[in-house]
N, C-alpha and C positions, 0 to 999 in steps of 0.2 A: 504494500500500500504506500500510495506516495507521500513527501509528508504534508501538502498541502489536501488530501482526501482523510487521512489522520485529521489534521484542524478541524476539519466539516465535522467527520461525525461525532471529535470531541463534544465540538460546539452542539451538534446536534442533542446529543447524550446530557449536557450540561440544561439544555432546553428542557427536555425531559423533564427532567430530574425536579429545577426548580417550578416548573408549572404542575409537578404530580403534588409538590410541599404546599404549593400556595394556594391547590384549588382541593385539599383532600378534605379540607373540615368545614367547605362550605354547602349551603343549604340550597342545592337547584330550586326547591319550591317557593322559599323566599323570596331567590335572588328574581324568576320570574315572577313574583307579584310584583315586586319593587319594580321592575320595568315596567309592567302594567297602570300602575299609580303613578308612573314619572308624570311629573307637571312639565306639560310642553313648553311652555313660557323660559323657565328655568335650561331645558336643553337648549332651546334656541337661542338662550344667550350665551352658550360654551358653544357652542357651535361658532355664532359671531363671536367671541373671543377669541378662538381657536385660528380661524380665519384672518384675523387682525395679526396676528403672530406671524403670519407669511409675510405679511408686509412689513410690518417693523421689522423681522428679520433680513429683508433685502433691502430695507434703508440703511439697514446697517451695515450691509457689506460694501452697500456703494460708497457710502463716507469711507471706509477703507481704501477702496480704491480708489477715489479721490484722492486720497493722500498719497499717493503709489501715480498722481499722475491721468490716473485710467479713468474716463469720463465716458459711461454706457447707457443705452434708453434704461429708465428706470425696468419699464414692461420688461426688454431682452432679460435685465438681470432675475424679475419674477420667474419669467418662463424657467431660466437656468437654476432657478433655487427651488423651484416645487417639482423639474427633475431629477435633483437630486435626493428629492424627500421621496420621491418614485422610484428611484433604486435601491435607498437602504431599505425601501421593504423587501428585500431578494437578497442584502448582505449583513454581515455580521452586527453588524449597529449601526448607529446614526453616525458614525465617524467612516461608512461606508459611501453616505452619500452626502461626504465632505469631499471625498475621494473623486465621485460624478463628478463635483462643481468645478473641482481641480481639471479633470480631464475635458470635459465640454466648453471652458473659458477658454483654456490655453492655447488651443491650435488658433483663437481668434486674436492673438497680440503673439510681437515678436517679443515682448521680452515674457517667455512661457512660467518665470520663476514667481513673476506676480501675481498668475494664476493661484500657483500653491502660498505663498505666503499673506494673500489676502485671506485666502480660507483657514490658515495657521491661526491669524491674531483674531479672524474672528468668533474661532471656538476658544481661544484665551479669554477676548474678553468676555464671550458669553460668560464663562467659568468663573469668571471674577464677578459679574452679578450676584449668578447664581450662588458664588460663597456669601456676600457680602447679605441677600437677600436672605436665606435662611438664618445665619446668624442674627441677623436683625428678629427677624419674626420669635426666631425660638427664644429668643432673650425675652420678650414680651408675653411668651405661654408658659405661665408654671410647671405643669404638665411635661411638656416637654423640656424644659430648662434642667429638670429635674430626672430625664429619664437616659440611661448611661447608652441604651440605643439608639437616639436619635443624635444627641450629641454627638455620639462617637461617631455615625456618621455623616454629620457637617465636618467634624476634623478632620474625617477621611481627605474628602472634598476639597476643603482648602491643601490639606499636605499637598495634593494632587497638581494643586495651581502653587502652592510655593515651589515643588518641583518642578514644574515646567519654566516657573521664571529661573531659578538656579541654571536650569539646563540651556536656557538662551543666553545668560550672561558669562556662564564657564568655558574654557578654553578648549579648544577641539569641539562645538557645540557643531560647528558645521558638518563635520565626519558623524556625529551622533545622529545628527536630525538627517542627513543622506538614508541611515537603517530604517529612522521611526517613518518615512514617504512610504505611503501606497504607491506599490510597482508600476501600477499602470498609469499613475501620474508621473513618476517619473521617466517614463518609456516616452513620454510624451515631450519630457521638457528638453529642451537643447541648450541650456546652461546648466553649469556644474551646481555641485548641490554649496557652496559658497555659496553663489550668486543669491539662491535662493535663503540661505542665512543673513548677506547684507541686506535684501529686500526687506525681511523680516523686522530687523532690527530697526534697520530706518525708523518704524513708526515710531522708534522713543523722540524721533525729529521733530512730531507733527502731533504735540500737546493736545491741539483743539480737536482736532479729527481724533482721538483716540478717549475725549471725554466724551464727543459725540455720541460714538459709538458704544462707549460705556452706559450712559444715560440709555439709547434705546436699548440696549441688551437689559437694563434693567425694567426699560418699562414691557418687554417684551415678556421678561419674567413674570412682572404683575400679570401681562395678560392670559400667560400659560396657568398660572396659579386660581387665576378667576375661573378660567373654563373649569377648571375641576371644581374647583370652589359650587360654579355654578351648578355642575354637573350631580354635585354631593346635596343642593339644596333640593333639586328636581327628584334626588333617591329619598329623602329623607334620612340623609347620615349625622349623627348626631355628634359631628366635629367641628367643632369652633372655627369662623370661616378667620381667622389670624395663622390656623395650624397647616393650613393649606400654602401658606405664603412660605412655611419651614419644612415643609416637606417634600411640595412637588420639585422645588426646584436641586433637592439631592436626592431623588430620584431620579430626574432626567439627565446628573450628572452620572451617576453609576451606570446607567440604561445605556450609555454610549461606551461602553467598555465592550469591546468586541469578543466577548465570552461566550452571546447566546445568539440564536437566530433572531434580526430585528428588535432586538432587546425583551423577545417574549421569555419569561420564565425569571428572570432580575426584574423587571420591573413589575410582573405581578406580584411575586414575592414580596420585594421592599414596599408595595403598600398594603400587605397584610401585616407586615411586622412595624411598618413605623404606625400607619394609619389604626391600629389595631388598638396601641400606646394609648392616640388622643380620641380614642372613644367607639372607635366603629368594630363592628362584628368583622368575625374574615369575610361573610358572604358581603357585606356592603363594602368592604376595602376592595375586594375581587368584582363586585360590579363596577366601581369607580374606576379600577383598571382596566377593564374590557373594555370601557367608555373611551379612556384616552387611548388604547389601539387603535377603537375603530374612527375616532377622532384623527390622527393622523395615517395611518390607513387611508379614508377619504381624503384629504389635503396630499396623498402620495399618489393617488389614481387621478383625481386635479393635475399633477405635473405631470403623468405620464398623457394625458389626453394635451396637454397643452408642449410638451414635445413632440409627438405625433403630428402636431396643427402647426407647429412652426416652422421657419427654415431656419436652418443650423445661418450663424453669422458671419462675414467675411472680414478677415482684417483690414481695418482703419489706419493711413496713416497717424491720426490721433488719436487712436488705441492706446497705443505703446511709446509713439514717439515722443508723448509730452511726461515721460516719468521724472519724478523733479530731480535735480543733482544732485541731492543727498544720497541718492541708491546708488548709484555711483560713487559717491568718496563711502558711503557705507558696504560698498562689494570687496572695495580695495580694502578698507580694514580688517573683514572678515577674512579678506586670502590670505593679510599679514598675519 
């Protein structure tokens, strides 16, 4: 067996494993009354919540690439972002169709390195939200302030993002971050994986662009946080809508660990065991999951329908050619 058919059924087996733990002690006849009784009002606002998250998410990656120089139809960059939410439903996590975004950007600009390193910083800064935002919330829920599962993992969480900053700012960062590239992104790129560590770094250049994009990634958080929130008021889940704000977002930090298929089996889990803490049964933490699947599920058949409808884009000479000269004197530091 080769070892990339070994990872599959790992990961397969791992799938298993955690969706047999997360859905063994729940109550099918419950769980469908509770979809029965959902308040449609309540779904339809986690639905438009849910939806509102695509977008804040592609404004956030264009303020990246703004700062990288690269100025795109806001739509082209939608189209390319709710494709790549249409493939991590087929790959190991949501860092699968960070991978898409990389590879469908890049063959449309000459410098292919700002493909990957805009989608670098913008799962960083998502992750620094996302710590910033559970910690906040869980400071505010006794409950949870007080319970050694939850906390511990926010700390996971942040160690996660303090590690990813040590790993840009240490020395051979660029030979590291060459192993941590999705293959098929770099089969694509035609500069060396430096070039793609000075793009990177560059953004410490470009202050504004990088609270920009902090700011939406946070408010992006709020929105993902509401949908469930919403999602839990339409079940009738009897959790504090503050614990929603501490939870969902280290959830969807773990759920991009490419361990299980699509993040199914980690993410049902983690909201039986955190969601469990701040008051909900497993069957109503296990519905509130199935919820956010099929929640982004749709939002992932969206991109793939709106890839189908597209045409792939052509290079612009103002793609690539307007990248500002910091990525440049930051290429050349990184070779040094």
């Amino acid at each position: 067996m080769t070892r990339a058919r070994l990872f599959a059924a790992a990961r397969i087996a791992v799938t298993a494993a955690l969706l047999v733990w997360a859905f063994h002690r729940v109550d099918a006849r419950g769980l469908a009354a509770a979809l029965r009784g959902a308040h449609a009002g309540w779904l339809a606002g986690a639905a438009a919540a849910g939806l509102a998250g695509s977008l804040i998410s592609t404004a956030r990656w264009s303020v990246l690439l703004h700062a990288q120089g690269i100025r795109l139809p806001f739509a082209r960059l939608l189209r390319l972002f709710l494709a790549g939410v249409f493939f991590s439903m087929f790959l190991p996590s949501a860092m699968g169709g960070d991978a898409a975004r990389m590879a469908l950007l890049a063959p449309s600009l000459r410098r292919r390195e700002v493909a990957v390193s805009s989608v670098l910083a913008d799962r960083m800064v998502g992750l620094a939200a996302m710590v910033v935002m559970a910690l906040a919330a869980a400071a505010f829920t006794p409950s949870l302030r007080r319970s050694p599962q939850v906390m511990g993992s926010v700390a996971l969480v942040a160690a996660a993002f303090a590690a990813g900053l040590a790993l840009l700012g240490s020395r051979g960062a660029a030979a590291r971050l060459a192993r941590l590239l999705p293959r098929r992104a770099a089969r694509l790129m035609e500069s060396p994986a430096r070039r793609v560590y000075g793009s990177l770094v560059s953004f410490a250049r470009a202050p504004r662009a990088l609270t920009a994009a902090f700011l939406l990634a946070f408010a992006l958080q709020v929105s993902a946080c509401a949908a469930v929130a919403c999602a839990g008021l339409a079940f009738g889940v009897p959790v504090p809508v503050l614990a929603y704000f501490a939870l969902v977002p280290v959830v969807s930090a773990c759920t991009a660990l490419p361990i299980s298929v699509n993040g199914w089996g980690v993410q049902d889990s983690l909201f039986v065991a955190l969601f469990g803490v701040a008051g909900a049964s497993a069957s109503q933490a296990a519905l509130l999951s199935l919820f956010q699947h099929a929640l982004r599920n749709a939002v992932g058949l969206l991109g793939g329908l709106a890839f189908l409808l597209g045409r792939p884009g052509r290079p612009e000479p103002g793609d690539a050619g307007a990248a500002i000269p910091a990525i440049e004197e930051a290429v050349e530091g990184g070779a040094r």
